[in-house]
ZAKOLDO-594418 format. One record per residue: z, x negated, y negated of N, C-alpha, C in turn; residue in three letters. Coordinates in steps of 0.02 Angstrom, whole numbers, plus 50000, padded with zeros to 5 digits. Layout:
N
ZXYZXYZXYALA
...
***
This chain:
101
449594405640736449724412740730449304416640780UNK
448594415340794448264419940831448544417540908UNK
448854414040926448904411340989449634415741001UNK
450134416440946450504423340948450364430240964UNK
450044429240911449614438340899449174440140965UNK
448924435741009448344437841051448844439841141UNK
449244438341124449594439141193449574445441206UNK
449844450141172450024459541190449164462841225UNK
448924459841142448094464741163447694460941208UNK
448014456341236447384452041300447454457741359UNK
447724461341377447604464641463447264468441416UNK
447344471941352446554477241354445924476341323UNK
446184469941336445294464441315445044463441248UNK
445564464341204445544461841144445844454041136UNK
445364452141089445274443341074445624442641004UNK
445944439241007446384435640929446274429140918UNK
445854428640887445484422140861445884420540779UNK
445524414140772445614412340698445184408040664UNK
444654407240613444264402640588444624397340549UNK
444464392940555444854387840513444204383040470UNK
443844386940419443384383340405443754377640321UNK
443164372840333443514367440316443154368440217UNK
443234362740192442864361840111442104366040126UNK
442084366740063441234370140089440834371640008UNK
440174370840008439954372139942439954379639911UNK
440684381239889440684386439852440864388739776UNK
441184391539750441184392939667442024387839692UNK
442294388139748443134385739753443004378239756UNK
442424374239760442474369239780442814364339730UNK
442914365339645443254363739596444044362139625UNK
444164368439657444834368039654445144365039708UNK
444634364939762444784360839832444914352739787UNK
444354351139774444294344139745444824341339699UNK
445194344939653445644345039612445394344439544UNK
444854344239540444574342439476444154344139446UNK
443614342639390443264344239356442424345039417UNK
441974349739422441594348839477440784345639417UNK
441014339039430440484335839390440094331039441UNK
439414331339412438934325939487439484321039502UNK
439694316339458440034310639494440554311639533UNK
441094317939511441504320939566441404323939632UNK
440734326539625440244329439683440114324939728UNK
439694319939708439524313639754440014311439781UNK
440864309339746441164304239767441524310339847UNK
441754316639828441864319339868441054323139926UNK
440754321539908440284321139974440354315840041UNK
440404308939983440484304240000441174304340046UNK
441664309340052441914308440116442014310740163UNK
441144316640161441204318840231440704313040255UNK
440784313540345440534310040384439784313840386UNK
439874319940378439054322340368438594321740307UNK
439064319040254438644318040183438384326340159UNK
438624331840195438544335940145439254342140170UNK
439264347940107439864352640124439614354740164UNK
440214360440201440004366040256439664372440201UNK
438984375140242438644380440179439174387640203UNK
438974392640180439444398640194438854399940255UNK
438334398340258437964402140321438274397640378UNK
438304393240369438814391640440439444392740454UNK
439784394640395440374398740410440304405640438UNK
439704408440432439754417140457439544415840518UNK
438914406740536438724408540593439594409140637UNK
439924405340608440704405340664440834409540670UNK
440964414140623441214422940629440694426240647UNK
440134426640657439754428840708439964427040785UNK
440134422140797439944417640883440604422140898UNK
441214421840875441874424640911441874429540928UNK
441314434540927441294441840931440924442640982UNK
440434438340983439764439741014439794437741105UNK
439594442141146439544440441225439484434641225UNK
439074430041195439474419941225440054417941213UNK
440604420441174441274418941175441734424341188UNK
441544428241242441864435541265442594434141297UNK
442714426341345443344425041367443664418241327UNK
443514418241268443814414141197444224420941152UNK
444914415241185445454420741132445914416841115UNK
446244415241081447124412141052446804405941036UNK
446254406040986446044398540965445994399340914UNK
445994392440874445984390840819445434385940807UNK
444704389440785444034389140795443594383740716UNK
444024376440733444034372340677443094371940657UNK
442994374740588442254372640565442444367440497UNK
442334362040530442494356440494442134350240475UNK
441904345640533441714337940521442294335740486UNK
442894336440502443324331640505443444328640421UNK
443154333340375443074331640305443844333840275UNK
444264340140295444824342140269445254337340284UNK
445194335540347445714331540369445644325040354UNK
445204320940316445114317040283445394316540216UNK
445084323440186445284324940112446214325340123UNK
446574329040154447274330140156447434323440169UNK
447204317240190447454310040214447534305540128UNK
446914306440084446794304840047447054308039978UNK
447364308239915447394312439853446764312739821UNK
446554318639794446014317639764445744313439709UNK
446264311439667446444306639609446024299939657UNK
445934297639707446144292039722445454294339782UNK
444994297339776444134296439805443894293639777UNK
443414290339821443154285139808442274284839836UNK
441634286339815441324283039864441084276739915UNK
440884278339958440634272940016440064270139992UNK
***
């Protein structure tokens, strides 16, 4: 969508970005998981990120901070994945069916 949306306002130097942040430790993380958010459900879905822990919300704002800011001034029509590759793990997998490592 932002790679749509960013075409018109690029000659007057407006940027159309998009965050795509991934699982993360929040009050939603129940519902990401599908299930009850109990230690053993916690662990087993930790257990499949490659980083061994969620994304926190402060690294989600640092992303929505960076797209604004003069170091990403000629970053526009992206889709600005904050991930470790954990969603796309989780969507490969049903949650019924995690497991830890």
């Amino acid at each position: 969508m932002s790679k749509s949306m960013a075409i018109e306002p690029a000659s007057e130097r407006i940027r159309v970005n998009t965050i795509c942040p991934a699982d993360g430790a929040t009050g939603l993380i129940e519902a990401f998981m599908g299930m009850p958010d109990t230690p053993e459900s916690r662990k087993n879905f930790i257990a499949t990120i490659p980083m061994r822990r969620p994304l926190t919300p402060c690294e989600r704002a640092r992303a929505a901070a960076f797209l604004p800011s003069q170091d990403a001034e000629f970053i526009t029509r992206i889709e600005f994945l904050v991930e470790e590759f954990a969603l796309s793990r989780m969507l490969a997998r049903p949650a019924s069916r995690m497991r830890a490592r």
